[in-house]
N, C-alpha and C positions, 0 to 999 in steps of 0.2 A: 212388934213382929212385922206389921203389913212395913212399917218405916224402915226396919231392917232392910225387907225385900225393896222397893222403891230405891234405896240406896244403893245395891248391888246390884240393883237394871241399869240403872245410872250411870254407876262405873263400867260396867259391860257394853253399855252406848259408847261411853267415851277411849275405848281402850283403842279402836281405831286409827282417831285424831290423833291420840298419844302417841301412837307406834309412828305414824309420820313425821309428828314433832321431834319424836326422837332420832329419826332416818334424816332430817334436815340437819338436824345439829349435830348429827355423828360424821356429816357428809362439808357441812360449812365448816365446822371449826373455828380453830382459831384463825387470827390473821395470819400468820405466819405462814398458818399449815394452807390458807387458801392464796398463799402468795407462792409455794412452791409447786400446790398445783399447778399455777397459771403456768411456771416455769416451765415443768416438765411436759402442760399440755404443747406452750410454743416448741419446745425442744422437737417432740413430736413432729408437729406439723412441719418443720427445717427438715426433719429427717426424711420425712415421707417426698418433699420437694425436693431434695438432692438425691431422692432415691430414682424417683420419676425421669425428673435431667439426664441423669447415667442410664438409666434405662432407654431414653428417648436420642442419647450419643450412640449409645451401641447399638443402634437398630439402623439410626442413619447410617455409622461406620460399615454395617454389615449390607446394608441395602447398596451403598456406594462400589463397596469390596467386591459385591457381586457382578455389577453391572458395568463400571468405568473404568477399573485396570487394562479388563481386552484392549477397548477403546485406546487407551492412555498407551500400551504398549506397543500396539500397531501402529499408531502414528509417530512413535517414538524410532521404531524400530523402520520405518519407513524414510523419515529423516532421514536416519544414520546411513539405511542405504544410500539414499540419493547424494549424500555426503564421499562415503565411500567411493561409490562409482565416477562420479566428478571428480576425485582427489586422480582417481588411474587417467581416467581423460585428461586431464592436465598434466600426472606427470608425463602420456605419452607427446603431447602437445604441446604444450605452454611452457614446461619447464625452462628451455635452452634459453629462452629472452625472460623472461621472469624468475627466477628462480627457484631454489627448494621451497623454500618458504615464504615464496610469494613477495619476496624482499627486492624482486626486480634486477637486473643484472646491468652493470655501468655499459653505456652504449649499445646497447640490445634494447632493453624495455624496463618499463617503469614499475615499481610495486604496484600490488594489488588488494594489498592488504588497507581493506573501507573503503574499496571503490564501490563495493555494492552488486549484487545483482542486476540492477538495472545498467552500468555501465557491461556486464559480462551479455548483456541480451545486444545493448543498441551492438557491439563492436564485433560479437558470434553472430548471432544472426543476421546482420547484413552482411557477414561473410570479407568484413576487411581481416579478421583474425580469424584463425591465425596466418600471422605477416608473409605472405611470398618470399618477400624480398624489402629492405632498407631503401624507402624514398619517400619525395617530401608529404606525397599524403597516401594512406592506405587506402584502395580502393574497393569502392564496394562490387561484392561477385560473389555468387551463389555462394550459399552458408556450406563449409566443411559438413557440420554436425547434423544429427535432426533434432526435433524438437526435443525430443526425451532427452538426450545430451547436452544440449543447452541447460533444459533445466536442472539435470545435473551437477555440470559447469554452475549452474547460478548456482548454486545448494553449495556447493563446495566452498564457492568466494564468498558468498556472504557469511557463512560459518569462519571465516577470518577477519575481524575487523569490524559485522557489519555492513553498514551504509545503505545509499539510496534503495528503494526498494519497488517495484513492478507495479503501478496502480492498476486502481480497479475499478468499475462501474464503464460508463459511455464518455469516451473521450472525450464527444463534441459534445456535450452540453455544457457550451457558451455563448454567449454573446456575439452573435456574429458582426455586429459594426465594432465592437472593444477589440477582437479578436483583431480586423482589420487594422485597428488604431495601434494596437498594441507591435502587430507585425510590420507596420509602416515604420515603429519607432527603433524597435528593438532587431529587427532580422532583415530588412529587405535590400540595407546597404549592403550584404554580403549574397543574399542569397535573389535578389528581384522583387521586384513589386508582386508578384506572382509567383515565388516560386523556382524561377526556371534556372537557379546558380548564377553565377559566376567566378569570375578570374580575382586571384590573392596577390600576394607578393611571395617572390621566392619560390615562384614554379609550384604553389598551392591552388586550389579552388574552391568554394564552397561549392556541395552536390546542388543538384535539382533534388526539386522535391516531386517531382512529380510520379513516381514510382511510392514513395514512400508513406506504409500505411501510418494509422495512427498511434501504435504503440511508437515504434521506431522513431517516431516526432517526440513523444511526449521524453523517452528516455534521452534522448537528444540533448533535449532542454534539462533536463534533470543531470547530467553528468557531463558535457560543455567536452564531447570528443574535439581531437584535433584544435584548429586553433577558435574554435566557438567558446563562449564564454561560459562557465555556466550559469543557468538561471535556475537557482536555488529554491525556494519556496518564502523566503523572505524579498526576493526579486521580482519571482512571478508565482502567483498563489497557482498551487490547482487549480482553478477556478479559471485563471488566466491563461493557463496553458489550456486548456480545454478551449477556451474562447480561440485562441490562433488557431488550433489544430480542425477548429470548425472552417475559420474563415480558411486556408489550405485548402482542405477539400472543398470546399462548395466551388473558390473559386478554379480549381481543375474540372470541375464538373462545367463550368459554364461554359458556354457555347461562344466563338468569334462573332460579334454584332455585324461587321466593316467585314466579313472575309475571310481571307488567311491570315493565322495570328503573327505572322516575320517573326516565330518568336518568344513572342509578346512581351516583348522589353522594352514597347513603346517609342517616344517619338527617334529615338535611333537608328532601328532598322524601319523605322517609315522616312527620315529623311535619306537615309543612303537609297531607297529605295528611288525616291523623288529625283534625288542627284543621278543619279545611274540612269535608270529608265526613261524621265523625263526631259532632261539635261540631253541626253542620247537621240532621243527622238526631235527634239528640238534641234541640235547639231543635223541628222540627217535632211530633216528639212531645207536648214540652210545651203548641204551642200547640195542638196536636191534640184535647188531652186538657179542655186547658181550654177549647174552643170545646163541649164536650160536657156541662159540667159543668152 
């Protein structure tokens, strides 16, 4: 009897362990069945991560949708004005030598289509366009337009074509002895050692530079008006053009060492000066001398 009871405590101890043994191996299984778990747990985990993704799309799409369309459509819609209003200014303007569509008209003027904004700023703002009159160079004189019509004008041509475009940052930071080098090599046969123009063929001149700030340089170089070359960016880097447009100004800034500059087109107007004035005074002397004799 007592072995009876001993035996049934026993079992009653043990029924615990049992009940887990049996929770493991109702839970492991077979191979199979713990190889489809594994399946369905990965399925799982793809699903919750493509759920997350979509979820994590659509909050940025809504966060964006909130915040960056104003944005995107103001300056969309700002464009298209400045487009607009350039296209009227031109056809009041530009059309008759250029034509409809910018295609340029045989013996009037030349297309326009990828000349660029920056050839519509150098040739509007210094006010040689639009044309007076037909001769051999268009002269610079107060701009027609104001600036907002300019930039207009530029918005319009460059929405045809393209091209050159308006830089940005500080002109002059270059090199001011490269600068000199550069302009000794490239610019001062037509334009001076300094700047101050001269005489072409064919009843042409090259301007002085002396009025001219640094934009109207730099777009200068960038789109080769009249009979200037242009100097491309494969030519003269940015970098290079900044360097000229330094040494330009610094040397208009500089002051006459010797006096009155004649000028300053160098030994030229200092020897006609020598001939004339020296020469002269020397001739008066002689006859001076000899009215006395």
């Amino acid at each position: 009897m007592s072995h009876t009871s001993q035996s049934e405590s026993s079992l009653d101890d043990d029924a615990p362990a049992r009940g887990r043994l049996f929770r493991r191996r109702a839970v492991s299984g077979t191979p199979g069945d713990r190889a489809r778990a594994r399946k369905r747990s990965k399925a799982r985990r793809r699903l919750a991560n493509v759920a997350g993704l979509m979820a994590a799309l659509v909050l940025t799409g809504a966060v964006y949708s909130t915040f960056a369309p104003a944005n995107a459509a103001d300056d969309t819609a700002t464009a298209s004005d400045a487009v607009a209003a350039g296209e009227a200014i031109y056809n009041r303007s530009c059309i008759t030598c250029h034509g409809a569509n910018l295609e340029g008209v045989p013996h009037r003027g030349p297309s326009l289509i990828g000349v660029g904004e920056a050839a519509v700023y150098f040739q509007v703002h210094t006010g040689r366009m639009p044309l007076a009159r037909q001769e051999a160079d268009a002269q610079e004189k107060p701009p027609v337009f104001s600036d907002a019509e300019i930039d207009q004008l530029m918005a319009y041509v460059q929405a045809h074509g393209g091209g050159p475009t308006l830089p940005s940052g500080d002109l002059r930071d270059g090199d001011l002895a490269q600068g000199g080098e550069l302009f000794r090599l490239n610019c001062a046969s037509c334009h001076n050692f300094v700047g101050e123009g001269g005489a072409l063929s064919s009843g042409k001149a090259a301007p002085s530079l002396l009025d001219a700030d640094d934009l109207t340089i730099y777009t200068a170089m960038l789109t080769g008006p009249e009979n200037m070359p242009v100097f491309g960016d494969n030519q003269l880097t940015p970098q290079d053009k900044r360097a000229i447009i330094n040494y330009i100004q610094t040397v208009k800034a500089q002051a006459d060492p010797g006096g009155a500059g004649i000028g300053r087109i160098g030994p030229v107007s200092e020897g006609l000066v020598i001939w004339v004035v020296g020469i002269g005074i020397l001739m008066f002397g002689v006859f001076w001398m000899g009215s006395k004799a």
